[in-house]
C-alpha positions in Angstrom: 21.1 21.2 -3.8 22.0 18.2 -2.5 19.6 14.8 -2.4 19.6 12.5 -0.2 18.5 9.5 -1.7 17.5 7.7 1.6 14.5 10.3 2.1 13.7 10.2 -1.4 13.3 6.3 -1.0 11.3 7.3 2.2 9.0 9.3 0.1 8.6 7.0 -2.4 7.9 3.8 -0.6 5.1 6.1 1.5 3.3 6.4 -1.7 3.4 3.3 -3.5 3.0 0.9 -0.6 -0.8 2.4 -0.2 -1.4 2.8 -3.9 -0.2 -0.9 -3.8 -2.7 -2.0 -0.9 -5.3 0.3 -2.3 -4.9 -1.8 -5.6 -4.6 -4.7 -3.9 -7.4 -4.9 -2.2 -9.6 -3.6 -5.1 -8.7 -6.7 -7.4 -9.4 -9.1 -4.3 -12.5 -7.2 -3.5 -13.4 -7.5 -7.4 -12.5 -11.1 -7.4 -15.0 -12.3 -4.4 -17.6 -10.4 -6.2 -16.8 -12.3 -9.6 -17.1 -15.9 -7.4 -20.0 -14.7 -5.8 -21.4 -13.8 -9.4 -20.6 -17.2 -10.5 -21.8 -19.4 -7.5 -25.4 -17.0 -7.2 -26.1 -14.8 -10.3 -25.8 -11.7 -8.8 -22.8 -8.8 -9.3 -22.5 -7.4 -5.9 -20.2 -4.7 -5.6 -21.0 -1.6 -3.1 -19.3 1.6 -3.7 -17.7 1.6 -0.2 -15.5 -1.2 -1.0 -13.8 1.8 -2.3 -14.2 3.7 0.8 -13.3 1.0 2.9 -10.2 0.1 0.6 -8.4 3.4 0.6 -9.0 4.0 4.4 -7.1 0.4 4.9 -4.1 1.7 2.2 -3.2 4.6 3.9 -3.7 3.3 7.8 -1.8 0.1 6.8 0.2 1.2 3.7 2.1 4.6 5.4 3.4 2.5 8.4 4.2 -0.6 6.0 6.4 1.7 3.6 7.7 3.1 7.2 9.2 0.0 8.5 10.4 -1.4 4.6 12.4 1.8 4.6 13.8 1.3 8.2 14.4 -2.3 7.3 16.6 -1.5 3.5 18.2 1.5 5.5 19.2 -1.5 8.4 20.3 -3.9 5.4 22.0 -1.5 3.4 24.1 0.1 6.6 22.8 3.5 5.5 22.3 5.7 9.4 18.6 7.1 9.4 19.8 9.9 11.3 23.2 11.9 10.6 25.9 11.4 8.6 
């Protein structure tokens, strides 16, 4: 069977992108809370930071890995679609 490497990318970059973001905005969410523990006293960190996190990965990350894959396909000369 043959691969084609440019959906392979496609599948690839529509995973890590929102793992990235997910990550992403974990540390950054961890971060404020670490300030905040500094500059008040008090470790506040809610558990839907999580929630909210993984909803932004995938509704921001999917269409991000989208358009990086249109964009290296553009850059590369590769044609999305057909030979």
């Amino acid at each position: 069977m043959k691969r084609n490497k440019k959906y392979i990318a496609l599948i690839f970059l529509c995973t890590a992108i929102p793992i990235y973001f997910f990550l992403l905005i974990m540390i950054f969410s961890v971060m404020i809370s670490l300030f905040f523990y500094i500059i008040k006293g008090n470790f506040v960190f809610y558990t839907e930071n999580i929630y909210i996190a993984s909803k932004l990965a995938i509704f921001l990350g999917i269409p991000a890995g989208i358009v990086f894959w249109i964009g290296e396909c553009r850059r590369l000369g590769i044609k999305i679609f057909g030979k």
